[in-house]
C-alpha positions as a printed NumPy array, in Angstrom:
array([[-17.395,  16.902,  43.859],
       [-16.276,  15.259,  40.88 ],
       [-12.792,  14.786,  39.415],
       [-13.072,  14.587,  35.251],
       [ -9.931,  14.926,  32.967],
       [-10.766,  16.832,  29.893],
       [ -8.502,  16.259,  26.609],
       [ -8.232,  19.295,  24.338],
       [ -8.203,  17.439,  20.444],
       [ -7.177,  19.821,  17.537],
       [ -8.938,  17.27 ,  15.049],
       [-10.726,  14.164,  14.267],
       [-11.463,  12.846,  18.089],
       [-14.341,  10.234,  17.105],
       [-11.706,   8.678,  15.577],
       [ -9.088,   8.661,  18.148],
       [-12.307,   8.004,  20.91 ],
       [-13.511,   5.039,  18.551],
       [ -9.887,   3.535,  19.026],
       [ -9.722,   4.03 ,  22.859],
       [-12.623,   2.769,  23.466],
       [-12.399,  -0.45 ,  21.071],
       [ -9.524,  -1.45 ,  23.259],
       [ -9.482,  -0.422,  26.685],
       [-12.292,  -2.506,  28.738],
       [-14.488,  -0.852,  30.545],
       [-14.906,   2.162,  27.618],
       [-17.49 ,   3.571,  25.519],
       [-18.424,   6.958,  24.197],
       [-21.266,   8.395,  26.196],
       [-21.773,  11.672,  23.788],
       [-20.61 ,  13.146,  20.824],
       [-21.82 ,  16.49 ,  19.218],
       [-21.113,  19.707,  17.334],
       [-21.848,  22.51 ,  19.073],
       [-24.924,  24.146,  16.921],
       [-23.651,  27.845,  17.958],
       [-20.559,  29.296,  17.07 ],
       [-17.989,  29.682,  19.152],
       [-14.557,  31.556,  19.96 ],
       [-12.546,  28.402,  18.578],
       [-14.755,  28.174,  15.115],
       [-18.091,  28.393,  13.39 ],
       [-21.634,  26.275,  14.087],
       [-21.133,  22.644,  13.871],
       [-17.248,  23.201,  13.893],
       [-16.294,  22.048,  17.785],
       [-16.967,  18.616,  18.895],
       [-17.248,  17.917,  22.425],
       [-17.677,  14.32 ,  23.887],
       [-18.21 ,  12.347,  27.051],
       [-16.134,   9.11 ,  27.17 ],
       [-15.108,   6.185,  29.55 ],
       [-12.332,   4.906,  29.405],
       [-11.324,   1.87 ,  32.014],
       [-14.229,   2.949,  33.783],
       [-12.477,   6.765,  34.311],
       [-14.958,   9.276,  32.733],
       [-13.414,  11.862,  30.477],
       [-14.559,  14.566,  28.547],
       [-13.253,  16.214,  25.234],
       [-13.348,  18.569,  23.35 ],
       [-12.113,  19.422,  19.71 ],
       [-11.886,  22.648,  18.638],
       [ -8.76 ,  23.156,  16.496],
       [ -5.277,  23.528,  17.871],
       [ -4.415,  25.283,  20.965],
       [ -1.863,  23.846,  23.236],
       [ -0.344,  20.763,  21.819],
       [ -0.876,  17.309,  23.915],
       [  2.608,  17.074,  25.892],
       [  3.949,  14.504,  28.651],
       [  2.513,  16.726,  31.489],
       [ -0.303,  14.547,  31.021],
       [ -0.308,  11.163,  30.242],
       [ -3.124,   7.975,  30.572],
       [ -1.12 ,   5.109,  32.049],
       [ -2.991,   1.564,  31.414],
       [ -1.349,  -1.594,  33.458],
       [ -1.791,  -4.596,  31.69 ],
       [ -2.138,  -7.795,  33.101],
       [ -0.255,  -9.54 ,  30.28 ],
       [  1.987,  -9.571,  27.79 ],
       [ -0.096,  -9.831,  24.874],
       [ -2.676,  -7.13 ,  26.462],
       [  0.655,  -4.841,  26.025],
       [  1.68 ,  -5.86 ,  22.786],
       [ -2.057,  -4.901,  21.71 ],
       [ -2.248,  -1.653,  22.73 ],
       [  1.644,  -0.604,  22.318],
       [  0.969,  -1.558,  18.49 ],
       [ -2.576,  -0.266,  17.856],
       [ -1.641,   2.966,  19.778],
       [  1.647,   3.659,  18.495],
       [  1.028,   2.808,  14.803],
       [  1.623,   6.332,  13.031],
       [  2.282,   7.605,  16.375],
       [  5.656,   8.314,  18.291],
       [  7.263,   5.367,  20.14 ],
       [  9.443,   6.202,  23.356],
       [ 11.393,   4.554,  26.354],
       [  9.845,   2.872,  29.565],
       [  6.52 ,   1.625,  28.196],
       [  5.498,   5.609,  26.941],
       [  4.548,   6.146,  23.912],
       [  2.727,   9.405,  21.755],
       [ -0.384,   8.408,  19.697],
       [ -1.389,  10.009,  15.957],
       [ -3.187,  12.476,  18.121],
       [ -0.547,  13.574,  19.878],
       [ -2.114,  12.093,  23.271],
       [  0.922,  10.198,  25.709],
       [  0.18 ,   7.026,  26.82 ],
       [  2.156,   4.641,  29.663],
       [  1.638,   1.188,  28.886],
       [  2.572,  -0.782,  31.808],
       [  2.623,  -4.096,  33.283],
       [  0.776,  -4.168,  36.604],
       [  3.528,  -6.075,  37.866],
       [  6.088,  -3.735,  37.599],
       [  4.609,  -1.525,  40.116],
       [  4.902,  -4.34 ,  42.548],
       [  8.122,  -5.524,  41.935],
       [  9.879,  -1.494,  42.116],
       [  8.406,  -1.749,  44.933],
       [  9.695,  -4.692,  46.664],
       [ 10.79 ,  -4.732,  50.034],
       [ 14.599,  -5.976,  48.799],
       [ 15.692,  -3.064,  47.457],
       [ 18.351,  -4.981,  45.411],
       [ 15.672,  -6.732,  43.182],
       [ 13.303,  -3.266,  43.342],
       [ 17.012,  -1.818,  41.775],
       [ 17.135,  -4.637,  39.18 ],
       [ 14.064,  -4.624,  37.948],
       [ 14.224,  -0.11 ,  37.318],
       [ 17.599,  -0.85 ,  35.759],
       [ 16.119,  -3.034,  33.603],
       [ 12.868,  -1.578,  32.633],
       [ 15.115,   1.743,  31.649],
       [ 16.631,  -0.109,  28.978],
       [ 13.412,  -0.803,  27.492],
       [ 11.032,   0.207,  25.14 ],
       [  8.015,  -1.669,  25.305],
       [  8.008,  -3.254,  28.644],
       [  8.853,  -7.308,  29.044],
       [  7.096,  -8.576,  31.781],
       [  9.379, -11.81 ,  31.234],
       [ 12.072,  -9.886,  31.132],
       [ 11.287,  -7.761,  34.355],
       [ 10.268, -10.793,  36.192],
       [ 13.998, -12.04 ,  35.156],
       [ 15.513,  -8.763,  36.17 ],
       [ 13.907,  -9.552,  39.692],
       [ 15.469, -12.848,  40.111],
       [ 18.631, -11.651,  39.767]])
């Protein structure tokens, strides 16, 4: 068996794959066609569907106008090793998208999207429950997520 999330795009996926996959490592599109038949969701040549990587996950997707809007029920969560690998993808993945608390944030697609610093998983979960505290207390009052600050936040 085989475990592949598939993304459901109302419109224009090649674009939104072309921007994944330009800056998550590990990514490339596999496939991309129109179906040549038509279909239930739209004419010949109207529905897309793709294979992608993306981080070395495969994904597939499909766009076939709207359906059920993208929603926070499913999100793609990418921990960054440093601060300027966040500041890269909160800015080329939020522009004309939705920005939100804790390191989430909406793309022009609609797609969510936790942009986290590996680190903070380890220091939440620190066995000194005072600095695991800390550091949640402080990453709730973010946006984009500080590693300095987070580190700081664990100090005390």
């Amino acid at each position: 068996m085989k475990v592949i999330p598939h993304l459901w795009f109302e419109k224009d996926m090649e674009s939104a794959l072309r921007i994944y996959t330009s800056l998550i490592p590990g990514s490339k599109i596999e496939s991309l066609k129109a179906l040549p038949a038509e279909t239930p969701s739209g004419p010949a040549g109207s529905v897309k569907i793709a294979n992608f990587t993306l981080g070395n996950q495969q994904y597939r997707g499909l766009e076939a106008g709207p359906l059920d809007a993208f929603n926070h029920s499913f999100s793609i969560i990418v921990e960054c090793d440093t601060q300027a690998e966040i500041d890269e993808l909160w800015a080329a993945l939020g522009e004309d998208g939705t920005i939100e608390q804790c390191g989430w944030l909406k793309d022009r697609w609609g797609l969510s999207w936790q942009i986290l610093p590996r680190r903070l998983g380890e220091l939440i979960n620190d066995q000194d429950a005072a600095k695991a505290q800390r550091v949640t207390e402080a990453m709730l009052t973010m946006v984009k997520l500080d590693i300095a600050a987070l580190e700081a936040a664990a100090r005390g």
